[in-house]
Each structure stands twice: as structure tokens, then as C-alpha cells.
C-alpha positions as CSV (number, residue, x, y, z in Angstrom):
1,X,1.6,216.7,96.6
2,X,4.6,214.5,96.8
3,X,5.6,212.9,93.2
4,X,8.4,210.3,92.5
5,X,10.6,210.0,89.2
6,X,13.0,207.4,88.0
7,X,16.6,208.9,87.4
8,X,18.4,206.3,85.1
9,X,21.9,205.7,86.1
10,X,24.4,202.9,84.7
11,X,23.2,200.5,81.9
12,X,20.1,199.4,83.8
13,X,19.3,201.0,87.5
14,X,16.6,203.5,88.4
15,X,17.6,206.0,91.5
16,X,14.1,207.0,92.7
17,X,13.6,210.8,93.3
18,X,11.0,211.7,96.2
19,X,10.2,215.2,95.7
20,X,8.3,218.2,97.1
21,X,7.5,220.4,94.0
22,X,5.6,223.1,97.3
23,X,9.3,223.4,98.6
24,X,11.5,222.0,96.2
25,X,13.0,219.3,98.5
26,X,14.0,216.0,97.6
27,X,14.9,212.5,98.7
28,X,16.8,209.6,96.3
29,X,16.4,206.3,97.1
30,X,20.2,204.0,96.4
31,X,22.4,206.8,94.2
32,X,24.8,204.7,93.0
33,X,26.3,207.6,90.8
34,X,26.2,211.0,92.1
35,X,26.1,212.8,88.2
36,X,22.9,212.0,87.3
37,X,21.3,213.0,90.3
38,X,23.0,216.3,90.7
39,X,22.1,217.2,87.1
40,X,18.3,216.0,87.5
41,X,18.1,218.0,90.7
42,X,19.5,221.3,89.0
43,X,17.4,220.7,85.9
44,X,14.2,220.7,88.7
45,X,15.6,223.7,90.9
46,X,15.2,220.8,93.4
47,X,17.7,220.6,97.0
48,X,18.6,217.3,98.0
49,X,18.2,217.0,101.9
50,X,17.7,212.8,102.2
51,X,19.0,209.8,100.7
52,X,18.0,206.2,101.3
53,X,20.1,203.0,101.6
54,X,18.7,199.8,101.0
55,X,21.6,197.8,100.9
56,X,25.5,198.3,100.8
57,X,26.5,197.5,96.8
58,X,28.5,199.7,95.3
59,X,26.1,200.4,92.5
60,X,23.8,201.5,95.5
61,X,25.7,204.2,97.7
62,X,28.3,204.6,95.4
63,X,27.5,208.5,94.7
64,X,26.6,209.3,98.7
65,X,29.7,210.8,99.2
66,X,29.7,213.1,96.0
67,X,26.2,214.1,97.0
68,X,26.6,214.6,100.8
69,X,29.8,217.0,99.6
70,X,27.2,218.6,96.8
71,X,24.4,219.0,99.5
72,X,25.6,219.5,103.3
73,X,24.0,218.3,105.7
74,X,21.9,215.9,104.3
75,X,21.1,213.1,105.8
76,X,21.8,209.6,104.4
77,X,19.5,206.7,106.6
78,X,20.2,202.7,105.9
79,X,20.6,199.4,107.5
80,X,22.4,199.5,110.5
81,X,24.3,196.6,110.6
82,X,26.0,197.2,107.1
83,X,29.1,197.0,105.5
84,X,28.9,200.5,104.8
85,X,29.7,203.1,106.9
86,X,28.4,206.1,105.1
87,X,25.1,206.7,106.7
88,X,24.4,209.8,109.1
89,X,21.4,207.7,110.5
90,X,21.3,204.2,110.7
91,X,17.9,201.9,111.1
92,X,16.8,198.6,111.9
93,X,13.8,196.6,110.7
94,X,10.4,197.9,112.6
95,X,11.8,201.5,112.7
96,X,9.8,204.1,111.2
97,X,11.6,207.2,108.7
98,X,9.8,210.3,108.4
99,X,10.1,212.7,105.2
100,X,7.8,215.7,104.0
101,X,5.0,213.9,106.3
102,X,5.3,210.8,104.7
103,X,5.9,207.6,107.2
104,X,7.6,204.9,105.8
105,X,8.1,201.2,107.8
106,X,11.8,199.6,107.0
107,X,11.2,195.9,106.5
108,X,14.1,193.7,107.1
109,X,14.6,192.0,103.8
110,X,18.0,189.6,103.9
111,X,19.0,187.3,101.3
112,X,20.1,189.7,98.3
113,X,22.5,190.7,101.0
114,X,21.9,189.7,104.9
115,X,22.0,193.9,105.5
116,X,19.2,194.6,103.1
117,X,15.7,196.8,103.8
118,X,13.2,197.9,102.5
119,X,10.9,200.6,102.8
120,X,7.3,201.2,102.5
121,X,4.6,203.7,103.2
122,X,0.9,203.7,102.9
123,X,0.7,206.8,102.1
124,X,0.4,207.5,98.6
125,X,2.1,209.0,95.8
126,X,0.5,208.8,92.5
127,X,-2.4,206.9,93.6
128,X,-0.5,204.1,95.5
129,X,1.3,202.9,98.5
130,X,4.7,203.3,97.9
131,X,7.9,200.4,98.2
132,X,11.2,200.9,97.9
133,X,12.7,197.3,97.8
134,X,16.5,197.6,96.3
135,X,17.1,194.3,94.6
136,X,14.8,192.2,96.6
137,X,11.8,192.1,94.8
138,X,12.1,193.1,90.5
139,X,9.4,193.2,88.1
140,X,8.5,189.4,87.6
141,X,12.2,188.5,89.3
142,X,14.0,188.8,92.2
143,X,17.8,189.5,93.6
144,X,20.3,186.8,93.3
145,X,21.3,185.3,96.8
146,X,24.9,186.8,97.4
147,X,24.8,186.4,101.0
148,X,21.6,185.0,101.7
149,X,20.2,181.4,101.7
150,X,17.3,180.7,99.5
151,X,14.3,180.1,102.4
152,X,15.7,183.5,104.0
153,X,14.8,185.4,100.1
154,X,11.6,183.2,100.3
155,X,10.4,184.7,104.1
156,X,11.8,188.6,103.0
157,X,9.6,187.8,99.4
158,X,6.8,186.7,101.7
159,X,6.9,189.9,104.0
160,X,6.8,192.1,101.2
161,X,3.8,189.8,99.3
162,X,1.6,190.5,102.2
163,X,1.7,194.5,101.3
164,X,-1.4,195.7,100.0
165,X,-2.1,194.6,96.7
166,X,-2.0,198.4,95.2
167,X,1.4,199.1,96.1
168,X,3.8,200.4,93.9
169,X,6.9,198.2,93.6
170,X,9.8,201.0,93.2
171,X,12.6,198.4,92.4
172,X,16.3,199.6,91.4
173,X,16.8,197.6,88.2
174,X,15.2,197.6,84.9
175,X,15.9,193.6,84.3
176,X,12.3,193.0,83.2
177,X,12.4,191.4,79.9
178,X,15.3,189.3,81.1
179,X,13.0,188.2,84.1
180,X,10.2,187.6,81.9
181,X,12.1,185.3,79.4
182,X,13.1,183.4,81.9
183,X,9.4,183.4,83.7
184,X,8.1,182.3,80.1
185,X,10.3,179.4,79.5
186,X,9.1,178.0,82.8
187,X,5.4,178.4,82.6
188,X,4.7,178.8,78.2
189,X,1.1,178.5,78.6
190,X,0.7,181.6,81.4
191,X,-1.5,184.0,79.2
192,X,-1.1,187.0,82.0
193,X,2.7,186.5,81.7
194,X,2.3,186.4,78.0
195,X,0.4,189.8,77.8
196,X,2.4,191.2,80.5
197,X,5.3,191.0,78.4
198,X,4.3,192.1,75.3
199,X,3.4,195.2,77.0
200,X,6.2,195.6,78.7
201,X,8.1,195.1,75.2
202,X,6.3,198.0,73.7
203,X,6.9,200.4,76.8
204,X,10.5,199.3,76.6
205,X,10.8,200.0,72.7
206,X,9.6,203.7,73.0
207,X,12.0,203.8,76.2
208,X,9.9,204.2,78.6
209,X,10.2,202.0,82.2
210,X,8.7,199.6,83.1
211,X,8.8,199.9,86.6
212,X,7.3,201.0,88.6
213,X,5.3,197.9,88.9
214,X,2.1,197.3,91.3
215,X,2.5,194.5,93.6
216,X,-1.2,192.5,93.3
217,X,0.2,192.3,89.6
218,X,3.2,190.6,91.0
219,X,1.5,188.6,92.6
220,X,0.0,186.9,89.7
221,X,2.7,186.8,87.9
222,X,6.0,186.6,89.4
223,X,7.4,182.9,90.0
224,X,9.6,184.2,92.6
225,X,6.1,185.1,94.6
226,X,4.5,182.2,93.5
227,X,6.1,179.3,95.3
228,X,2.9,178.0,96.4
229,X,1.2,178.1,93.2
230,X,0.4,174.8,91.8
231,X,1.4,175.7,88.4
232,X,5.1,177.0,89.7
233,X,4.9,174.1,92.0
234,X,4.7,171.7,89.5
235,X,7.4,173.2,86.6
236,X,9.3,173.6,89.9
237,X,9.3,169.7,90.9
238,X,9.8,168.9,87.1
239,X,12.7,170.7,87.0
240,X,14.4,169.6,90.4
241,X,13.8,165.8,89.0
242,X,15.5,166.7,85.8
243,X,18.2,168.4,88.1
244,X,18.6,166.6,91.4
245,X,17.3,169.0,93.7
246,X,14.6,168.5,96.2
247,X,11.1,169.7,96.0
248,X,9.9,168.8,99.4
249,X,9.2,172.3,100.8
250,X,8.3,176.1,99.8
251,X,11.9,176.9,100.4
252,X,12.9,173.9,97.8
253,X,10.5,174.8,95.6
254,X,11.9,178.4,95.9
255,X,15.6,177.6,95.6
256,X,14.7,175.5,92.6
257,X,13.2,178.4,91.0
258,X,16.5,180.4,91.8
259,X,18.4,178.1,90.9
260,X,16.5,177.6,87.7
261,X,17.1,181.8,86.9
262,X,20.8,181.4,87.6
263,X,21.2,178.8,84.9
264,X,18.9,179.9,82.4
């Protein structure tokens, strides 16, 4: 039975760890430092033998080349038309990726950055579908728009909101209680968002993650997945009269809510 674990690295981003305990092999998902991930693997008598890419930041394939030296042979699979040039396999979006019998579908997800995937299987691990989104999709957030425009986030947010609803969103950043400060000054009378956070406080305060999250939960609560949602819809116009911005579409209401998190 396949398991996954969250291997902190930096201040604040997860490497997920895809392992085979039956014959110790393992998979990360975006190593952006090589140290903790060599040290988790030896600590599990576990051999790395796949990495996935989801997009090309350095905080994101940063410790490839450390581990592909540390573990030959192994393959590295990302977004083919990337700035970086470090994978052994590259993909585009409708491809499939095969590990330990596990099928996973790469999702073209632009707009963090215009080379971004993701990657989801519905087979599951730990009771749940399984998504590996990068910095699209956060726990009540999303990425900012480096590259993208805001309707393209809005149309990649939308592919990955029609998942099933009992996926588990695997995302690489634990920005949570930032997101939800920012969720709660725009909608103060949301009792799920108000629980929501409170709980996630008290995981955070005895250290523990609080991703992964699951994605029908995201769906309630998330602004950045709830552009259509008259309560969004209408802190959303409220703000863009306040502001100047437009509100005449889902991808205005969208960009207002971006724009909204990148001010706040």
C-alpha cells in the first residue's frame, strides 16, 4: 500500500514523498532542496527512483541535480515546454505518468507560471484521490500570477475544481493562515471559513500541517474557487467599485479577488 508524507524544506514548502514501504521505492514531488530529502530517505531505508516537476521555480527543482547525482538513474518527468532543462522525461497536458501502478493524468495548469501541471490520480492513497498541484491551487489560496493572466488562473482553477470532491489537494506551500486572513477579511460572516481556521490554528500550534487539504472542502471555502458564488461575487463587485476595476465577468470577478490578496 502506497503512503505519502510531507518533507518540510525552506521556511514554508512541503516536498511530497510517494513511497512503496513493500520495496522501499520512492517518488518526491518539486525538491526544491536536495538535504532534506536525502536525509528523510535514509532515515526510511527508502531509494529514490522518480521525481516530479510541476513547474520550473527554483524553490521547486532546485535539489534535482543533487538528487539525480545521489540516486542514478532516476528519472525526473515535468512540463515540457519549460524553462528548465533538467528533466530526463518531459510531458505535456493529457499525458499519463505511471509509478508503482499508480496512473496519474498531468493537467495543464498555466497562470502561476504559463509551464505549470499538475498531476492527479484516482487511485488512492490514504483513502483519497490524490493531486499534486505546485502552487496553483493552496489551502483556501492560490499562486500569484507571475506569468499568467488572471482568466488563464481562473480556467486551470476550474479544471482542477471539477476533480472529485474527495481528492486530496497535495499543495507545496504551507501559506494557510495567511490565505485564510485574507479569505476572512473579505467574507467576516463565513462560519465554515471561521471554523476552518480555528482548526487549522490549533493543527498549526502543535506543528502539525495543514495540508493536505480535500478539495470538496475547497470548494466551500476557497474565494479563489468561488468566483461564482454570490457571496464572493458580491464582496468582489464591492471591492472593484471601491478600486476601479471591473466586475463584469468570472474572470473580473476573479482578478479582483487576486488583486484583492496581492494588496492585502
Amino acid at each position: 500500500m502506497l503512503t505519502i508524507s510531507a518533507i518540510p524544506a525552506f521556511s514554508d514548502n512541503y516536498i511530497w514523498c510517494l513511497s512503496n514501504p513493500e520495496n522501499r521505492k520512492a517518488l518526491v514531488v518539486d525538491p526544491g532542496q536536495a538535504s532534506p530529502v536525502l536525509e528523510y530517505l535514509a532515515d526510511q531505508g527508502m531509494t529514490l527512483d522518480t521525481i516530479l516537476i510541476t513547474h520550473h521555480h527554483p524553490d521547486h527543482v532546485g535539489g534535482v541535480s543533487d538528487l539525480m547525482k545521489a540516486f542514478p538513474g532516476c528519472t525526473v518527468t515535468g512540463p515540457a515546454e519549460s524553462p528548465f532543462k533538467g528533466c530526463t522525461d518531459t510531458v505535456q497536458p493529457g499525458d499519463e505518468v505511471l509509478w508503482e501502478g499508480m496512473m496519474f493524468q498531468v493537467l495543464g495548469v498555466p497562470g502561476h507560471t504559463l509551464d505549470h501541471i499538475a498531476y492527479f490520480s484516482d487511485s488512492e492513497v490514504n483513502g483519497r484521490p490524490v493531486l499534486f498541484c505546485g502552487d496553483t491551487l493552496f489551502v483556501c489560496g492560490c499562486g500569484r500570477l507571475f506569468e499568467g493572466k488572471p482568466g488563464q488562473m481562473r480556467q486551470s482553477l476550474q479544471t482542477l475544481r471539477a476533480l472529485p470532491e474527495r481528492t486530496a489537494v497535495y499543495c507545496a506551500h504551507e501559506y494557510t493562515l495567511a490565505n485564510l486572513k485574507f479569505a476572512r477579511s473579505w467574507l467576516p460572516e463565513d462560519e465554515g471559513l471561521k471554523e476552518f481556521e480555528l482548526r487549522c490554528k490549533q493543527s498549526r500550534e502543535k506543528g502539525d500541517p495543514t495540508v493536505p487539504s480535500v478539495l470538496g472542502d475547497e470548494k466551500r471555502l476557497n474565494p479563489f474557487l468561488r468566483w461564482d458564488d454570490p457571496a464572493v461575487v458580491d464582496a468582489a463587485r464591492h471591492y472593484c467599485a471601491k478600486h476601479g476595476l471591473p466586475a463584469d465577468s468570472e474572470n473580473a470577478i476573479f482578478a479582483a479577488i487576486r488583486h484583492g490578496k496581492d494588496n492585502f
